[in-house]
C-alpha positions in Angstrom: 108.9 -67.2 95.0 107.7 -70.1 93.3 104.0 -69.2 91.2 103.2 -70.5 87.9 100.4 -69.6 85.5 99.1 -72.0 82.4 102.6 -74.1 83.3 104.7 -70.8 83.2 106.7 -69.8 85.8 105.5 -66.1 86.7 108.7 -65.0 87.6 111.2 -65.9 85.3 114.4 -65.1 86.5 116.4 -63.6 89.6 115.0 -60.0 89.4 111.4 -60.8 89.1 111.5 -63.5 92.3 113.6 -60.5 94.2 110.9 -58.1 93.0 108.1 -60.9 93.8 109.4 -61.4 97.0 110.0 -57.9 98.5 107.2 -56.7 97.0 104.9 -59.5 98.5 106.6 -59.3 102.1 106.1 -55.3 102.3 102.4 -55.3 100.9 101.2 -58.2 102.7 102.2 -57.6 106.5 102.6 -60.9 107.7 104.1 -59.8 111.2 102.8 -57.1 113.7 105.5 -55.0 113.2 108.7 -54.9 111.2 107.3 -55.8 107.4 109.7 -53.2 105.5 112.9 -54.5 107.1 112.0 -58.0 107.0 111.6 -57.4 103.5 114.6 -55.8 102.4 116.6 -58.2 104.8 115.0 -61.3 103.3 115.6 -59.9 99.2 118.9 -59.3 100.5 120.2 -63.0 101.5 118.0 -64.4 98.4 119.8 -62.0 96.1 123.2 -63.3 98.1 121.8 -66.5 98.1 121.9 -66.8 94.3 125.3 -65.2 93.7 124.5 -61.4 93.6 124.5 -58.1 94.8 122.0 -55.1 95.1 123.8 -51.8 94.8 121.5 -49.1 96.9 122.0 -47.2 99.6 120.2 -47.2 102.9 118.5 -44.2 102.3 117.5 -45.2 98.7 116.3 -48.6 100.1 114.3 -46.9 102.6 112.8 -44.0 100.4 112.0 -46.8 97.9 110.4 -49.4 100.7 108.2 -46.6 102.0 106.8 -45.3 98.8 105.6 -49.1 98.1 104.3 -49.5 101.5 102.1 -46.5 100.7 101.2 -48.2 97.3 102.5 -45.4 95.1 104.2 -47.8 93.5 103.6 -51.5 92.1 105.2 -54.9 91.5 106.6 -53.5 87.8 108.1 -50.5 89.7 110.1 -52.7 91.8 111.4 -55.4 89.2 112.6 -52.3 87.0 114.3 -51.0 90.4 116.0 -53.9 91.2 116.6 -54.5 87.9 118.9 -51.9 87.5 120.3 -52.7 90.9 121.0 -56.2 90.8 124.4 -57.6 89.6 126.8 -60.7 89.7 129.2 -60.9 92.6 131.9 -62.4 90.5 134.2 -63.0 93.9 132.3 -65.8 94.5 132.9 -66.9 90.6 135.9 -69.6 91.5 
């Protein structure tokens, strides 16, 4: 996600636009159907996309999706989840 405020950008590094961006696809329904795993899919491949991993489990991804989809949680919930998810793949260090 690219957002900037007074010339900042908002989200700073690689765990805030993972954060940004789940959080933003589950809370803001931009398809009929299918918002959560759309969401998880597309933090996935950014996450991959930038040379990390996120270590969860299905059921922990789910559990966690759901509980922001039913806004018990926020956006600082998330970057602190991922944050303690999210690491470097160093096989794709050369």
């Amino acid at each position: 996600p690219r957002a900037s405020a007074f010339g900042l950008d908002a989200y700073p590094d690689l765990v805030s636009k993972a954060a940004a961006l789940l959080h933003s696809l589950v809370m803001n329904h931009a398809f009929v159907d299918g918002n959560k795993r759309t969401a998880v899919l597309a933090t996935l491949v950014f996450v991959d996309l930038n040379g990390h991993r996120i270590r969860w489990d299905q059921r922990e991804a789910l559990d966690f999706v759901l509980r922001l989809a039913n806004h018990q949680i926020g956006l600082s919930d998330v970057i602190a989840f991922l944050g303690e998810r999210i690491y470097l793949d160093t096989s794709q260090l050369a």
